[in-house]
Every structure is written in C-alpha cells, then in structure tokens.
KOLBA-640501 format. One line per 4 residues: their letters; for each residue x, z, y of C-alpha. Coordinates in Angstrom, 1 decimal, decimal comma. Layout:
residues N
A) X:Z:Y; ...
//
This chain:
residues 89
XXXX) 6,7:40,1:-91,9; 3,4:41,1:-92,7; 4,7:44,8:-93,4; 5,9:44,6:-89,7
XXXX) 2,3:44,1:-88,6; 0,9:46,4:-90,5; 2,9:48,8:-89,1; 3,0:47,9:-85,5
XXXX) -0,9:48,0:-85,6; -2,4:47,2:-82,2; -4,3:48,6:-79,7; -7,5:47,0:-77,8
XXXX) -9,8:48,9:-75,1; -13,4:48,2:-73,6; -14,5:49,6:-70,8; -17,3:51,9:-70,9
XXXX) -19,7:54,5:-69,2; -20,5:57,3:-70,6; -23,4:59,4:-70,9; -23,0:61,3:-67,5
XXXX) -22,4:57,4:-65,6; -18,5:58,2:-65,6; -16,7:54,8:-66,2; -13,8:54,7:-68,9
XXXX) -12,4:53,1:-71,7; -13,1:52,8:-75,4; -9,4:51,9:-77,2; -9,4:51,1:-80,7
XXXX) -6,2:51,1:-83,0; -6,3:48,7:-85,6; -4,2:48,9:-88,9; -1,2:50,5:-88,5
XXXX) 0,2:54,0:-89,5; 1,0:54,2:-86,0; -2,6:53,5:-85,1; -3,5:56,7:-83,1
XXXX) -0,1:56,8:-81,2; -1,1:53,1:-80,2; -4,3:54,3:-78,6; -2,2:57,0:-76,8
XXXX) -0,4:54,1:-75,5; -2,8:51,9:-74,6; -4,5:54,9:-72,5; -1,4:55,6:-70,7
XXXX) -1,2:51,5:-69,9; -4,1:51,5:-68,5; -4,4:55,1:-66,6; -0,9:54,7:-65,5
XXXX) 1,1:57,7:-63,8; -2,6:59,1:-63,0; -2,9:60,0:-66,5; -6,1:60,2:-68,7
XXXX) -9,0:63,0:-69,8; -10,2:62,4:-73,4; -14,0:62,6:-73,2; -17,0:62,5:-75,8
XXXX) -19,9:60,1:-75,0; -21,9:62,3:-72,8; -19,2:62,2:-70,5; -17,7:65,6:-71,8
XXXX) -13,9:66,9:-71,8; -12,9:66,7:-75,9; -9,5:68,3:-77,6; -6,7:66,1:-78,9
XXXX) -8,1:68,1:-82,2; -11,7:67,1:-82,0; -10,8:63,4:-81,3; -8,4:63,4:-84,4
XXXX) -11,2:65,0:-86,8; -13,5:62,7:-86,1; -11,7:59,1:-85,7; -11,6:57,2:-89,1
XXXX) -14,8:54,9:-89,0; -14,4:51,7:-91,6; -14,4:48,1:-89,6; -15,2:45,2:-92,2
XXXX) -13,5:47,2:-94,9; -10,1:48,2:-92,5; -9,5:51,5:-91,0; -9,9:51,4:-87,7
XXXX) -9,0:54,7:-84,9; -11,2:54,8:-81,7; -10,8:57,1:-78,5; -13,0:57,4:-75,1
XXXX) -10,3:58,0:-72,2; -11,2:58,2:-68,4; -8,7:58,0:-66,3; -7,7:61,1:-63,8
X) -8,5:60,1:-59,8
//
C-alpha cells in the first residue's frame, strides 16, 4: 500500500501573483515518480479547457525545459516538484 502512494504522489496548488501583479497558481508534486505529470494535471484541473502559460515569478512566459531544470527543491528532507501556471483568458 505504501508503494501505491508513493507512486501516486499528489498534487496541491496556491494561488499566487506574480511579479508583474498577474494572478496564478503555485502546484507542488509531492513524492511520487509521477510527481511532475501530477502538476501537469493539477494545472489542467484548475485552467480547465482554457488551458495554462508556465510563467517564472516576474510574471514571465518560461519553457517546459526551463521549468524541468530547475524544479527539485528538498521539503523536510522529501523531494518535492513546483510549477507557476496562469491560466489563458
């Protein structure tokens, strides 16, 4: 059982403004070696069909690539994933 959660992971999100006053969402995936496609998820549950822009904290458009170098920050000793989505108008 514990395997099961460890592979599920899960997904939480805060909203946030950024830098340039843009509201949006911080999502961080816990645990998990499915912890980044969790936060994918969780983005497109929240932005619905409108669909989501990955942004920096200034506000600023960021690359799937960018977000994926610099995502691993340590939480009380777990790995933990983080994104900053805004969701398309």
């Amino acid at each position: 059982m514990l395997l099961g959660l460890l592979l599920a992971g899960c997904a939480s999100a805060d909203p946030v403004n950024f830098g340039n006053g843009q509201p949006g969402y911080a999502i961080k995936c816990d645990l998990g070696l499915n912890g980044l496609d969790q936060c994918y998820r969780k983005a497109g549950s929240l932005c619905t069909d409108r669909g989501y822009t990955l942004r920096d904290w200034q506000g600023k458009q960021t690359t799937f690539d960018a977000v994926e170098q610099n995502l691993d920050q340590s939480l009380s000793g777990f790995q933990a994933k983080a994104i900053l989505v805004q969701c398309n108008p």
